[in-house]
N, C-alpha and C positions, 0 to 999 in steps of 0.2 A: 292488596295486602294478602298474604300468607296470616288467617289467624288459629290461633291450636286454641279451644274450646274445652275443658272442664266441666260434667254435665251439660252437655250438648245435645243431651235427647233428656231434659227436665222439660217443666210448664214456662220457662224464660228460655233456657237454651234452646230450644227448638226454633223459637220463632226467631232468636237471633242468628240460628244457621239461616234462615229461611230470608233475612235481609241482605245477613253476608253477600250471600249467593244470588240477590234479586240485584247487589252494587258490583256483581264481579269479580269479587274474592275469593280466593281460597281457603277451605275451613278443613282443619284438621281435627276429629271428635277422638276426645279421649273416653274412653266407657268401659265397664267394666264387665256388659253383655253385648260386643260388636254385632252379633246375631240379630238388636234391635235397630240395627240402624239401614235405612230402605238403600242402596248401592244409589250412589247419583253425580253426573260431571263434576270437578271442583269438588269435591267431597272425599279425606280419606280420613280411613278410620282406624285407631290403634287402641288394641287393647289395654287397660292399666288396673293395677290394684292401686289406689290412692293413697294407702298407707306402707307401700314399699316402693324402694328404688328396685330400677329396674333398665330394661332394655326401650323399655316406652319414653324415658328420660331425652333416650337422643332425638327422637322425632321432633322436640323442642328447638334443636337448634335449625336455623334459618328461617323460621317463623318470625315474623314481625314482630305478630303481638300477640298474648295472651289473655284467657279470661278464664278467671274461676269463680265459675257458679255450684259449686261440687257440695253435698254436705247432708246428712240424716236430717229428714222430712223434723219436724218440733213439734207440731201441732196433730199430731197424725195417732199417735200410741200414745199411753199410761206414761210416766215418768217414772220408769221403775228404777234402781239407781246404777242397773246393766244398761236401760237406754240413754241416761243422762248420760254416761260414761262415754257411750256412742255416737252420741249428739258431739261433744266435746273432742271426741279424738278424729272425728271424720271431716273438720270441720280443721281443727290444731295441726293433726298430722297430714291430711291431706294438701294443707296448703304449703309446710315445709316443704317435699316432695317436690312441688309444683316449683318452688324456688332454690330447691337443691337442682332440679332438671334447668332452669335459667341459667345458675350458677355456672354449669358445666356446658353449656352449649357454645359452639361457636360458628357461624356468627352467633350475639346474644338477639332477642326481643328489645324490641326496643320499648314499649309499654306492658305491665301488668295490671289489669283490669279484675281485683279483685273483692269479692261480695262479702259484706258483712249486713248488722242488720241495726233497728230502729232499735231491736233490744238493748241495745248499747247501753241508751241514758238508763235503762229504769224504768220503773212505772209511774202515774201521777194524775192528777184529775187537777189538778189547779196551774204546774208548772208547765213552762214551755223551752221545747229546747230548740237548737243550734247546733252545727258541725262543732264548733267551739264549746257545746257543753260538757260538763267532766260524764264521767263514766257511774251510772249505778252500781250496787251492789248485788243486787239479786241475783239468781241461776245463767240468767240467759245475759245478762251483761258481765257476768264470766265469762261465759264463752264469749262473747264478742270483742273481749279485751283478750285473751288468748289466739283468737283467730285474725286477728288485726296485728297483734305482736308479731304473729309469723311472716305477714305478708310486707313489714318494715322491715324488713332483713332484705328483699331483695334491691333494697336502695344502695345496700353495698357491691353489688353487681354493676350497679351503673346504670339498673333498668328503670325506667321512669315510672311511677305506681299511685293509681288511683284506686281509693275503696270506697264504694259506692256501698253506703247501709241503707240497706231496701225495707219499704215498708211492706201493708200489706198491698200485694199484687194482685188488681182487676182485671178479668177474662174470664170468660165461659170455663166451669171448671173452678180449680183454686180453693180458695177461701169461703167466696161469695156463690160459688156452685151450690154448697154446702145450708145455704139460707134458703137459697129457691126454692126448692121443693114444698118447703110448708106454707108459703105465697102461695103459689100455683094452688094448695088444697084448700085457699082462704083461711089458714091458721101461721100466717107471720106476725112476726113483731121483733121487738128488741131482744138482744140478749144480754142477761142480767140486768143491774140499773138502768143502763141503758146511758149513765151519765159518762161511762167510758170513751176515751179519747180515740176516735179510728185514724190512724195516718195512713193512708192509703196512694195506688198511685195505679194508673192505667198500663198492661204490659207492653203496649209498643210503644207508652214513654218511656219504658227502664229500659228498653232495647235502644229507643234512641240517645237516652242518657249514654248509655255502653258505647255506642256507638261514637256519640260526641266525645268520652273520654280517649278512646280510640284514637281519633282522626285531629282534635285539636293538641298541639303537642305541647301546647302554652301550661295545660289542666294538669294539674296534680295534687294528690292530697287528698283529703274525704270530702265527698259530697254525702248528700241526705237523697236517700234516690225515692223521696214522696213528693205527691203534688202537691203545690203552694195554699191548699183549704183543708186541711185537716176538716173531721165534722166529729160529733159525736154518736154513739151507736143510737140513737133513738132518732135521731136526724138518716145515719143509713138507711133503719127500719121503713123512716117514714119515705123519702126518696126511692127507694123499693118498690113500695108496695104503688108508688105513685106511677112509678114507671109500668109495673107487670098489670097495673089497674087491679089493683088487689090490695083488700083491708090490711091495715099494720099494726092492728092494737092489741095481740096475744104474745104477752110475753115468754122467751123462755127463759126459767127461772134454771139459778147459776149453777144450785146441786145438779139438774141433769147432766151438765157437763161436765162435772165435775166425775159423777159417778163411771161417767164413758173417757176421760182423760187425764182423773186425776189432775196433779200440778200441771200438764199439759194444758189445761183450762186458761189458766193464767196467759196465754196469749192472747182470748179473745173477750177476757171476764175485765181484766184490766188495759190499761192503756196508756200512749203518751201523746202529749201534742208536739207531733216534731214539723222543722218549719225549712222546707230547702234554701236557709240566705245564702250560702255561698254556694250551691247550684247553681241560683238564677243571677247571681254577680257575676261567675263566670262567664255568664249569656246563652245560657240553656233556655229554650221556649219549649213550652208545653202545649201540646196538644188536646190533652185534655186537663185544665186546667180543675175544671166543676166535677163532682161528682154525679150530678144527675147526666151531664157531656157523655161522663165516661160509662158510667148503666145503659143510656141508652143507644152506645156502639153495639155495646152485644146482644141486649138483650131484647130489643125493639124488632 
């Protein structure tokens, strides 16, 4: 396959070039600093603004198939309501773009492989959801109701479309980069209650999920791109600290984070139980099913 990539040099696209290209495909990186991408066989790279059409549009046509991983970091900066706006429009308008370039390609893609996220449902410490469950209301399942709206428009094209809502992603690096450090100094632990719901998923199972959407043409529709054991963050802490052999019982308490991320916080202070059924009905296998499995790929 020919596939044109969307964040292609992120902490998932990267390593999904890096499969592309270990199975003998062809990967087209669309980015918006080509300067960052290492020149390599099977590799070509166009530059794009994501929120305008443009001459990058046409590179789309004769490509198989698409992915968009594309979109402002969440957890990263303050939620001020210039980034919120940012978060939302890179995320809305970026994906239009990606399926106004479908629209107009010829030949078209024959799949769209595009990423939304766990924020969808909501937050919750008691409920459990499903591909099937409705939509929260909160900040971040706006945008994820926004950015799913756009990427069902290219079912009017004829292109086949999977949106895979990603939990949080484990690898060296990430999320869980961000915990290590005070393990290694013997001051880990939980963050906040610690009763919060992690759904989590190992990154070269959301590569393979990607991949399986790809290559099975049967698949469409949303999967839940988390591994099938959610845990709770006091359960992370403690599986952490069990793995790096290092104590787990200092908490950090929720104002630090709060004071470094404001409503940003809200991604790792709160939580949901999300649960892949119709991932694994379509008969996706997981590789790292556990989460101690998946700690100690990298971290051992």
């Amino acid at each position: 396959m020919k596939v044109a990539i969307a964040g292609g040099t992120g902490f998932v696209g990267s390593r999904l070039v890096e499969r592309l290209l270990a199975e003998g495909h062809q990967v087209l990186i669309l980015t918006r600093n080509p300067a960052s991408v290492k020149p390599a066989p099977s590799v070509e790279v166009v530059a794009y603004n994501p929120k305008e059409s443009g001459a990058w549009q046409q590179s789309i046509s004769g490509c198989d198939a698409v992915v968009n991983l594309a979109g402002e970091p969440i957890a990263e900066k303050r939620w001020t309501p210039e980034h919120k706006q940012e978060i939302i429009n890179s995320r809305k308008i970026g994906t239009q773009k990606i399926v106004e370039a479908i629209s107009k390609a010829n030949p078209k893609p024959s799949v769209l492989v595009s990423a939304s996220a766990i924020g969808y449902y909501g937050t919750s410490e008691t409920a459990t959801f499903e591909e099937s469950s409705p939509s929260g209301n909160d900040f971040l399942a706006q945008v994820c109701q926004e950015w799913e709206a756009e990427a069902q428009k290219v079912k009017d094209t004829g292109t086949r479309l999977v949106i895979v809502r990603i939990g949080i992603v484990l690898a060296m690096g990430g999320a869980i980069g961000k915990m290590i450090p005070p393990f290694k100094m013997f001051a880990g632990g939980p963050i906040g209650t610690g009763k919060q719901w992690f759904s989590w998923i190992h990154r070269d199972d959301l590569v393979n999920l990607i991949l399986f959407a790809l290559q099975q043409r049967e698949v469409e529709g949303v999967l839940n791109a988390t591994a099938p054991n959610p845990v709770r963050m006091n359960e992370v802490s403690q599986t952490l600290g069990e793995v790096l052999n290092r104590p787990s019982w200092l908490p950090v308490p929720a104002f630090a984070l709060e004071v470094l991320l404001g409503d940003g916080a809200q991604v790792v202070l709160e939580g949901q139980q999300v649960l892949p059924k119709r991932t694994i009905t379509q008969g996706f296998d997981y590789q790292y099913p556990s989460l101690k499995q998946a700690l100690e790929e990298f971290l051992d």
